[in-house]
C-alpha positions as CSV (number, residue, x, y, z in Angstrom):
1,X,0.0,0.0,0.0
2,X,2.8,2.4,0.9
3,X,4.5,1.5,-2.2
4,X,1.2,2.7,-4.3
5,X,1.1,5.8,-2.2
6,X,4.4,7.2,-3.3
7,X,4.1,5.8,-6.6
8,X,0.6,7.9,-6.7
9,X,2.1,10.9,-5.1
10,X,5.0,10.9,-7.8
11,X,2.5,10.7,-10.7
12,X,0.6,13.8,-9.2
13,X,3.8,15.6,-8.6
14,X,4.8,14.9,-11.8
15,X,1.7,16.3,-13.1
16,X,1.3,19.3,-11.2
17,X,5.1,20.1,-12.2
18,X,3.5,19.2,-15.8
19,X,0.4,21.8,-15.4
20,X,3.0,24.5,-13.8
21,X,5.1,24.8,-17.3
22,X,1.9,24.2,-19.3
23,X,0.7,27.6,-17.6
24,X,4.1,29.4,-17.4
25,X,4.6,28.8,-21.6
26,X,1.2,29.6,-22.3
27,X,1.3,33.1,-20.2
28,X,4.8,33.6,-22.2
29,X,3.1,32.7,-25.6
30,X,0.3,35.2,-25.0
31,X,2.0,38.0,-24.6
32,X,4.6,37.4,-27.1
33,X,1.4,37.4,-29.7
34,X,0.2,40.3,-28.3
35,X,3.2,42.0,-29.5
36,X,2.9,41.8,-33.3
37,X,-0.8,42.2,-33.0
38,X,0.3,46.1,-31.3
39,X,2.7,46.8,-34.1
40,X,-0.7,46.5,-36.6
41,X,-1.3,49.5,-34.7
42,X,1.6,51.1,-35.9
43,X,1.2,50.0,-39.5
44,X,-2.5,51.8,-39.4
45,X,-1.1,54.8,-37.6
46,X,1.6,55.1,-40.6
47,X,-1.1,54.7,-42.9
48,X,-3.3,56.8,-41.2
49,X,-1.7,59.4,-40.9
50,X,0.5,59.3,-44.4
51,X,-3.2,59.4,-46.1
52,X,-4.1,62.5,-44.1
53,X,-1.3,64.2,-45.1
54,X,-1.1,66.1,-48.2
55,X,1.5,64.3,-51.0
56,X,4.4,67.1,-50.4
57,X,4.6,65.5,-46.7
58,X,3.4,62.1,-47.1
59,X,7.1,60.3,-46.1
60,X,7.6,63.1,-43.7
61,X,4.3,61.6,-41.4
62,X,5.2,58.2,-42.4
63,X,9.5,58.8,-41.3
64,X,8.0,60.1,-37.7
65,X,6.1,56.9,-36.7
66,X,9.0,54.8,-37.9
67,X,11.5,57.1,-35.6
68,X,8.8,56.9,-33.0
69,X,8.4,53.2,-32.7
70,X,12.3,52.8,-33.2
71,X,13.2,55.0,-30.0
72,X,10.9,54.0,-27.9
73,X,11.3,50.5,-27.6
74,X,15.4,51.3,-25.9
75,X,14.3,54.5,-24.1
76,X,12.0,52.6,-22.0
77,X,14.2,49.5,-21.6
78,X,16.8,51.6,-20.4
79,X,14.2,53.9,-18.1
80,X,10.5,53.4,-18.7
81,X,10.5,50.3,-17.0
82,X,12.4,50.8,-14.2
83,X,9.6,54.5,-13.7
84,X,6.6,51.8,-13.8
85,X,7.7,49.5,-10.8
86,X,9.4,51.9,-9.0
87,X,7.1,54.9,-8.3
88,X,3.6,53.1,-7.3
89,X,3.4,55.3,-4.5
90,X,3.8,58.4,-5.8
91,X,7.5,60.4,-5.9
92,X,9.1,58.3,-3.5
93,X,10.6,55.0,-3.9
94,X,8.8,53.3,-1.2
95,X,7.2,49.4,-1.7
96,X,3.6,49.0,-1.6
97,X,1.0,47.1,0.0
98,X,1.3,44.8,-2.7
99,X,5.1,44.5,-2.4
100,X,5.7,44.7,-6.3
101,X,6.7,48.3,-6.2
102,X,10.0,50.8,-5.0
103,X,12.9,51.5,-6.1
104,X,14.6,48.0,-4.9
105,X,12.3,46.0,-6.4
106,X,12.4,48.1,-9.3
107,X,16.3,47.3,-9.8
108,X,15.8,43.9,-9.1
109,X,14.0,43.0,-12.3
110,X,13.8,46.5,-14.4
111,X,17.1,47.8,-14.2
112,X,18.6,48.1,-17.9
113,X,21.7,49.9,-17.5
114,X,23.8,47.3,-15.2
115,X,24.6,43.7,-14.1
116,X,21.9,44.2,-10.7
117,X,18.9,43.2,-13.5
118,X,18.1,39.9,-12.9
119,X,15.3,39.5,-15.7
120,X,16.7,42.1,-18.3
121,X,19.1,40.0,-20.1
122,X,19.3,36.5,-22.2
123,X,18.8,33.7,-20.1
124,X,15.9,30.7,-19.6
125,X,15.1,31.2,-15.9
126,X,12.5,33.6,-16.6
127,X,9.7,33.3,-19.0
128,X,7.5,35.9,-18.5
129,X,8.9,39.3,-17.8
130,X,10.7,40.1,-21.5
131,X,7.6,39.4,-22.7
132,X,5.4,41.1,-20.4
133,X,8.0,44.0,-21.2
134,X,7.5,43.9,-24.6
135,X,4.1,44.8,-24.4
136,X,4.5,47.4,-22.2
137,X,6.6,49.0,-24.7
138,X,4.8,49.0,-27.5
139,X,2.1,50.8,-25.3
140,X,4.9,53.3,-24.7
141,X,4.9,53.5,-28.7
142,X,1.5,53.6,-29.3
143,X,1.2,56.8,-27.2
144,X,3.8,58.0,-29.6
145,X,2.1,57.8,-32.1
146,X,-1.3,58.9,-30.5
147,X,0.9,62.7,-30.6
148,X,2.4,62.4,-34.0
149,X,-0.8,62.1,-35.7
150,X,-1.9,65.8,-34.6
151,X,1.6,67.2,-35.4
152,X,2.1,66.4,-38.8
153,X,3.2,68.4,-41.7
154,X,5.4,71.5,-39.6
155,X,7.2,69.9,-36.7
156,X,10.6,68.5,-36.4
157,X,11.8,65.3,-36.7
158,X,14.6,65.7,-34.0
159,X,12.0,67.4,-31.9
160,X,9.4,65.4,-32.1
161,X,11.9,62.3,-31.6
162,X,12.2,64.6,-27.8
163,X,8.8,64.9,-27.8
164,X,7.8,61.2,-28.1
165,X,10.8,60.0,-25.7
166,X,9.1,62.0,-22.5
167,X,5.7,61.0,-24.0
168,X,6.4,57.1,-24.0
169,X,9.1,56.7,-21.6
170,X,8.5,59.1,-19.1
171,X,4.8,60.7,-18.8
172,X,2.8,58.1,-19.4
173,X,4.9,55.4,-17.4
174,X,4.1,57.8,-14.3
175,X,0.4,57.7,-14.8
176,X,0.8,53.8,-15.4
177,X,2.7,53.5,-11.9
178,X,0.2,55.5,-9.8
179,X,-3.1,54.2,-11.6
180,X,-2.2,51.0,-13.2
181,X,-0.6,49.2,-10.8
182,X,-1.6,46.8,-7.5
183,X,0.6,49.6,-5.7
184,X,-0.6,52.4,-7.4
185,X,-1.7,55.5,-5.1
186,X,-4.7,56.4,-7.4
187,X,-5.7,52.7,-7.3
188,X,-5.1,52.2,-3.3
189,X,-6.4,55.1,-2.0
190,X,-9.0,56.3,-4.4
191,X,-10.2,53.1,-6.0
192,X,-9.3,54.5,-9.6
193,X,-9.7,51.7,-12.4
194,X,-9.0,52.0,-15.9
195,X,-8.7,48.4,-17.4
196,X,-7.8,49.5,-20.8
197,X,-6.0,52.2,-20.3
198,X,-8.6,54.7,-21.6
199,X,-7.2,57.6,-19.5
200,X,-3.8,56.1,-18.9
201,X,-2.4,55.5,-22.6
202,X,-5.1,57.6,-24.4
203,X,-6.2,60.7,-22.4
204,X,-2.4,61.3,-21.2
205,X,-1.2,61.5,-24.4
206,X,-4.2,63.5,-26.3
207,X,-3.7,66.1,-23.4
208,X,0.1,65.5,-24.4
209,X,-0.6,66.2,-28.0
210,X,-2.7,69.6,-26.5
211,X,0.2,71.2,-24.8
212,X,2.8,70.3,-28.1
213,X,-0.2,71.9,-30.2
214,X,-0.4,75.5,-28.5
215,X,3.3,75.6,-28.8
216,X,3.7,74.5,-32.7
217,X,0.9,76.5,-33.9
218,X,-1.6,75.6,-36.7
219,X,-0.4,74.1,-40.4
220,X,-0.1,78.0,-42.9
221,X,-3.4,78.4,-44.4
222,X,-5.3,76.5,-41.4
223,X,-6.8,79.8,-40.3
224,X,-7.9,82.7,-42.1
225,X,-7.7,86.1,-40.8
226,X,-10.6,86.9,-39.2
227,X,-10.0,83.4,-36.9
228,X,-12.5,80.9,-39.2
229,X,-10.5,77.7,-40.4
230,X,-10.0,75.9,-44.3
231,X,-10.1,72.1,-44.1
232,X,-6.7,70.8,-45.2
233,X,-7.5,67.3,-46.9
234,X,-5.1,64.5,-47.2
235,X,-4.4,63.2,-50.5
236,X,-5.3,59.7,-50.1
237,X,-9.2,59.4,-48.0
238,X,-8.8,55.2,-48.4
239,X,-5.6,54.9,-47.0
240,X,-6.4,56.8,-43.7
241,X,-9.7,54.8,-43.6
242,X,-7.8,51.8,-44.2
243,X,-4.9,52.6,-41.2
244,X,-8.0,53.6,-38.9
245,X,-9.3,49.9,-39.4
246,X,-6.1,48.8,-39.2
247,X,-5.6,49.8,-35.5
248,X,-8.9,48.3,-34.9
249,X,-7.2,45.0,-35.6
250,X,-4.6,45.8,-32.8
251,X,-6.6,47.1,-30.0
252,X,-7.5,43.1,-29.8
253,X,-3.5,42.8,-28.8
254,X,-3.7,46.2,-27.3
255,X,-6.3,45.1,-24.9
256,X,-4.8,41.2,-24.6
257,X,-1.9,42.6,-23.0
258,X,-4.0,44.1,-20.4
259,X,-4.7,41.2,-19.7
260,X,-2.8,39.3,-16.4
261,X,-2.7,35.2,-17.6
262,X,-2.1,32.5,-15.1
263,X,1.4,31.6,-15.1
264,X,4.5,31.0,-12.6
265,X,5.6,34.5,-12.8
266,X,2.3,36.2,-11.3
267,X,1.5,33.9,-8.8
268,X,0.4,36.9,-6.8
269,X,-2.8,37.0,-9.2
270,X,-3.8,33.1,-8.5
271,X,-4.4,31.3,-11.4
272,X,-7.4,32.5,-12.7
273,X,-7.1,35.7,-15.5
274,X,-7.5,38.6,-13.9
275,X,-6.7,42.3,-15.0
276,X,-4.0,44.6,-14.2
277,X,-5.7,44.9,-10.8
278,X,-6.3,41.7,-9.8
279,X,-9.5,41.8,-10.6
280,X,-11.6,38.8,-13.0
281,X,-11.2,39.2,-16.5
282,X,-12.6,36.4,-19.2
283,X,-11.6,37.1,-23.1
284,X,-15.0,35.9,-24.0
285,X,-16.0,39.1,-21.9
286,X,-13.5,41.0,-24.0
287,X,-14.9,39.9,-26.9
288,X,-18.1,41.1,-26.6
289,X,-17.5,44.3,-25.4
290,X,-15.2,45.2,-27.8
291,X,-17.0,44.0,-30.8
292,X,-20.1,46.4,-29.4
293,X,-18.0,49.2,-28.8
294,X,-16.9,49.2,-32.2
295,X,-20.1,49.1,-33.1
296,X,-21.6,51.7,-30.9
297,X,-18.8,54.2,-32.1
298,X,-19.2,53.9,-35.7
299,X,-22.9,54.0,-35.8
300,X,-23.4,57.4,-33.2
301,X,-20.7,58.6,-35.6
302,X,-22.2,58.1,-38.7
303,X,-25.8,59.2,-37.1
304,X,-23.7,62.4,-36.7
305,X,-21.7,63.3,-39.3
306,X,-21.8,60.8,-42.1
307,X,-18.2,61.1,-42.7
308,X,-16.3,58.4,-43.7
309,X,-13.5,59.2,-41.4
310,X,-15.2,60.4,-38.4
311,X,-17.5,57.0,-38.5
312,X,-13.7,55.4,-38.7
313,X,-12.6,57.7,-35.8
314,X,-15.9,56.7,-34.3
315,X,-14.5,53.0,-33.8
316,X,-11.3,54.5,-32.4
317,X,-13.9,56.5,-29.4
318,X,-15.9,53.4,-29.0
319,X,-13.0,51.3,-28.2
320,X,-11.3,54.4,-25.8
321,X,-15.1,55.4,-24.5
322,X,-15.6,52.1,-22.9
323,X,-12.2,50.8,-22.3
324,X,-11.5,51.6,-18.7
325,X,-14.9,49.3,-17.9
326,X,-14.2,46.6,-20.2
327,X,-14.1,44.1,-17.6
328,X,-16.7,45.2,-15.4
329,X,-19.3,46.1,-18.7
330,X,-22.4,44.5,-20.2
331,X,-22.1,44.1,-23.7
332,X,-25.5,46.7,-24.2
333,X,-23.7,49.4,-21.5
334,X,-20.5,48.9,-24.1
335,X,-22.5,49.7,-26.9
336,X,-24.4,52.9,-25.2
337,X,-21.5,54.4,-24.2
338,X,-19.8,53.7,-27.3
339,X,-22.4,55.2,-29.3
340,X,-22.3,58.5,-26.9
341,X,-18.6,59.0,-27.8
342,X,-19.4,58.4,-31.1
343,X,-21.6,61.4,-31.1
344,X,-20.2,63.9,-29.2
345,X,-16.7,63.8,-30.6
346,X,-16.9,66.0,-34.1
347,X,-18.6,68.9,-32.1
348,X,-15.6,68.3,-29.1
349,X,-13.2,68.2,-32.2
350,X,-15.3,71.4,-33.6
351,X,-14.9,73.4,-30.5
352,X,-11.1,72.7,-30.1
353,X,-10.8,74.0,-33.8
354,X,-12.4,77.5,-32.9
355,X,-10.0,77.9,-30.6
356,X,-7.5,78.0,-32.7
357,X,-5.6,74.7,-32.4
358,X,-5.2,72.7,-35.7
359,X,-5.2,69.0,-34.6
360,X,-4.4,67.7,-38.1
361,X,-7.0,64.3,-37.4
362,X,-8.4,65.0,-34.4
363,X,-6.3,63.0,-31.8
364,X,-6.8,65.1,-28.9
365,X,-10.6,64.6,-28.8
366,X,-10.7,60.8,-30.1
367,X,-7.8,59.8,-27.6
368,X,-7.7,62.7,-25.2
369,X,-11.2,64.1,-24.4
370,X,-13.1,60.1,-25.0
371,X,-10.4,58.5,-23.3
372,X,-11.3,61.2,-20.0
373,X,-15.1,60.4,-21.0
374,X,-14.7,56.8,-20.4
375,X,-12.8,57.3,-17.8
376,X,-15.4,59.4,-15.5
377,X,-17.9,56.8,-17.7
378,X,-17.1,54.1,-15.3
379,X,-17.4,55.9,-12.5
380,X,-20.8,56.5,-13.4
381,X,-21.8,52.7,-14.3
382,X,-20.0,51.2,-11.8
383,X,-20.1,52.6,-8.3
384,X,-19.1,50.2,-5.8
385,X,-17.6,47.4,-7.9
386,X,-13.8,46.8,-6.4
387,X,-11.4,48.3,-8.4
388,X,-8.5,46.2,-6.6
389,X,-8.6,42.6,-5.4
390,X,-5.9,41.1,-3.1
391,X,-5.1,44.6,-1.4
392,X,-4.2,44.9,2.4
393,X,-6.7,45.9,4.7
394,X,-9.8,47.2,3.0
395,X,-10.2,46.4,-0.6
396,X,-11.0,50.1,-2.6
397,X,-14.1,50.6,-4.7
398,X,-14.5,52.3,-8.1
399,X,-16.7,55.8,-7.1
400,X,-17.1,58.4,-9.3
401,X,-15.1,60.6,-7.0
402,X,-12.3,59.1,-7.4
403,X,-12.4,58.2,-11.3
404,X,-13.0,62.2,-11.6
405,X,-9.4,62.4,-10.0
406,X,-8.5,59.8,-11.6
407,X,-9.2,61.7,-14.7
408,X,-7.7,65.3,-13.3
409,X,-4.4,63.3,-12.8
410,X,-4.0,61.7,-16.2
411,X,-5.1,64.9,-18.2
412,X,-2.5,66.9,-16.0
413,X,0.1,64.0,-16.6
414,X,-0.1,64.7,-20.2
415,X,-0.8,68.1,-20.8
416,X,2.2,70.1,-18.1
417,X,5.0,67.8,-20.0
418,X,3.6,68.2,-23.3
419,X,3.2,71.9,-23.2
420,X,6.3,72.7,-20.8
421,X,9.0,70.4,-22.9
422,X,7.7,72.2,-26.2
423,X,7.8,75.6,-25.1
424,X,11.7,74.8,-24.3
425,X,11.8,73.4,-27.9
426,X,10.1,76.2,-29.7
427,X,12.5,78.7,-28.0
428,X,15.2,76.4,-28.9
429,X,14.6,76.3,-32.3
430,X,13.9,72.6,-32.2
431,X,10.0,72.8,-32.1
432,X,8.7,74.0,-35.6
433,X,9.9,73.5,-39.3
434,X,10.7,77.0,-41.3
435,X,8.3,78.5,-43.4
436,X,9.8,77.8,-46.5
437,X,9.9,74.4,-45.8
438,X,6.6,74.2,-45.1
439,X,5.5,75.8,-47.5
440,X,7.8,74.0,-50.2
441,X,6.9,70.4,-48.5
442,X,8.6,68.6,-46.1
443,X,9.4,65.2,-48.1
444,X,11.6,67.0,-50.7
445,X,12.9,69.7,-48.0
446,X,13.4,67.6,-44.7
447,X,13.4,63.7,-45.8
448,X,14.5,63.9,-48.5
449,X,12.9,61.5,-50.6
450,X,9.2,61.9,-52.7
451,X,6.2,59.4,-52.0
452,X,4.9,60.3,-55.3
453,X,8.0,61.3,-57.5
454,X,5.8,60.8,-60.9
455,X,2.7,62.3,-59.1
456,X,-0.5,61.2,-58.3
457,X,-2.6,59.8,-61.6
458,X,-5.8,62.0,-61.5
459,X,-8.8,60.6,-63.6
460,X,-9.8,62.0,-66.9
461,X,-12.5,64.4,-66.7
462,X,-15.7,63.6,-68.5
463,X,-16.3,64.3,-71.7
464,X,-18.8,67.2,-72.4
């Protein structure tokens, strides 16, 4: 009998150890597909925002995102990462309640400059955290490019490269520690929750793009004199629709890696999925949501404005609009709120315009003011659901109190950078392109190469 025991006990040893690298490989496989899926958003950003630009500054847009992708992925290696696990608790370097925070835990596993990284370099021991890192980073990149589609066609490249580098690894990190984290302060002590990082990723850089904005000044010809704007179009309408569809396709990957998968290296979660918070999480209720807040966005939009690229835009506010709730949701309160954002934002859009600021596709209302939307959205629909599980002492609850400040923080997060590192820029020189380069195109003046070096066929008028 005691022989069968321990022969028993081996087998379900053997099992469990089994089941425990099953997990740990499928958590690593997870995230590593979610980073491909997030570069399609960079492929529809480059598209998107090449086909809003006009054909003299077409490789110009396209050079930007390239550049933007390119540094961000070392800048927050080196730093970003490190900001995200070390300042949970606000400016100082102290560990959470959660213990997964400060600046010693921090160097333990994020330090990219020196040999005290455990998890930073080649080796097998760890599965997870290069990963996990990678799709951190390409949500550092994906801010980036949030702010280079409102700049295009008169900034720099070399300031704009400065520009993205606070954006991705600095500004947003910060709002990531404090309200995207087990530790965070916002989370801990004022219940904030933004699952999908609606005010997090999106509102912190639209407000970002804001502050750049009133520093670069609107495109020559955007305004007339007496203060009333000209629509600039892009020279290629299908391509832009096309990119906006395009990072559709990511957001699935965007919003997978926001996603915390049972595996060995967050035990601390259990071994269910849960979200960023600890909280439950289920992609079947992902995939709901989503698909209805796609939905929502695109038909309030088109109710609206019947704009091909607004209903497009539309998508891009449904998704943001609804994002901070997508685990907490009903797929009809998705679609609602979605179909809200998709309504209000040309008129939000509008009203930025007559204030003067030229927001060349309108990323500071579909990612800055929706993102703060669906932000304060939850707080609204969800009052009293936990907005951390696991926590020490008293778990926090979502209130709309504290997703208001929640909101406040974000917004500020992105907009005081944005505005005070471009005002150093502009009276460096470094912010804004000449006028004569402007004027003459930035492909030819600044690239220098052509996207259309023959020109762009145009279709034989009809015959009278």
């Amino acid at each position: 009998m005691e022989e069968q025991i321990a022969e028993l006990t081996a087998q379900l040893a053997e099992l469990t150890a089994s089941a425990g690298v099953t997990n740990t490989m499928f958590a690593e496989t997870f995230y590593y597909l979610t980073i491909p899926l997030m570069i399609i958003i960079h492929a529809g950003f480059l598209a998107y925002e090449m086909g809003a630009s006009r054909t003299k500054n077409v490789l110009s847009s396209g050079v930007k995102n390239i550049l933007a992708f390119a540094f961000m992925i070392p800048t927050f290696y080196f730093f970003g990462w490190w900001i995200y696990w070390a300042l949970p608790t606000g400016i100082t370097l102290s560990a959470g309640p959660a213990g997964i925070s400060g600046g010693e835990y921090a160097s333990s596993i994020a330090l990219g400059w020196g040999d005290a990284a455990q998890y930073m370099g080649p080796n097998i021991a760890d599965q997870a955290s290069g990963v996990f890192f990678g799709a951190f980073a390409l949500f550092a990149a994906t801010t980036a490019s949030i702010m280079s589609g409102a700049v295009i066609e008169r900034i720099q490249t070399v300031g704009f490269i400065i520009l993205a580098i606070v954006l991705g690894s600095f500004a947003w990190v910060v709002a990531a520690a404090w309200g995207w984290h087990a530790d965070g302060w916002l989370v801990t002590k004022f219940g904030v929750h933004d699952f999908g990082a609606a005010g997090l990723v999106h509102a912190v850089a639209g407000f970002f793009a804001l502050g750049v904005l009133i520093n670069l000044g609107p495109r020559i010809g955007k305004f007339n004199a007496d203060g009333s704007a000209n629509h600039i179009a892009g020279h290629n309408m299908p391509l832009t629709i096309t990119g906006l569809m395009l990072i559709i396709v990511g957001f699935f990957g965007f919003l997978m890696a926001c996603v915390i998968v049972p595996g060995e290296a967050w035990s601390w979660f259990g071994d269910k999925g849960a979200t960023i918070y600890g909280t439950p999480i289920t992609l079947s209720a992902l995939s709901f949501n989503i698909l209805m807040a796609v939905a929502g966005g695109i038909i309030g939009a088109w109710i609206f404005t019947k704009d091909p690229f607004w209903m497009m835009s539309g998508a891009l506010a449904g998704i943001i609009s609804t994002a901070s709730g997508l685990d907490i949701y009903f797929p009809a309160q998705a679609f609602v709120i979605a179909f809200s954002a998709g309504i209000i934002m040309k008129p939000c859009a509008d009203w930025l315009e007559r204030r003067g600021i030229d927001d060349a596709v309108g990323a500071v209302t579909v990612h800055g003011t929706i993102g703060l939307y669906g932000v304060i959205m939850l707080g609204v629909m969800a009052s009293g659901f936990p907005a951390l599980q696991g926590a020490a002492g008293e778990v926090p609850v979502i209130t709309l109190t504290g997703q208001i400040i929640g909101a406040a923080v974000f917004g500020l997060l992105g907009f005081v950078p944005g505005y005070g590192v471009s005002f150093i820029l502009k009276k460096m020189g470094m912010l804004r392109t000449p006028a004569a380069a402007e004027i003459a195109g930035l492909d030819t003046t600044k690239v220098p190469a052509q996207g259309y070096p023959e020109g762009i066929p145009v279709s034989a008028a009809p015959a009278e």
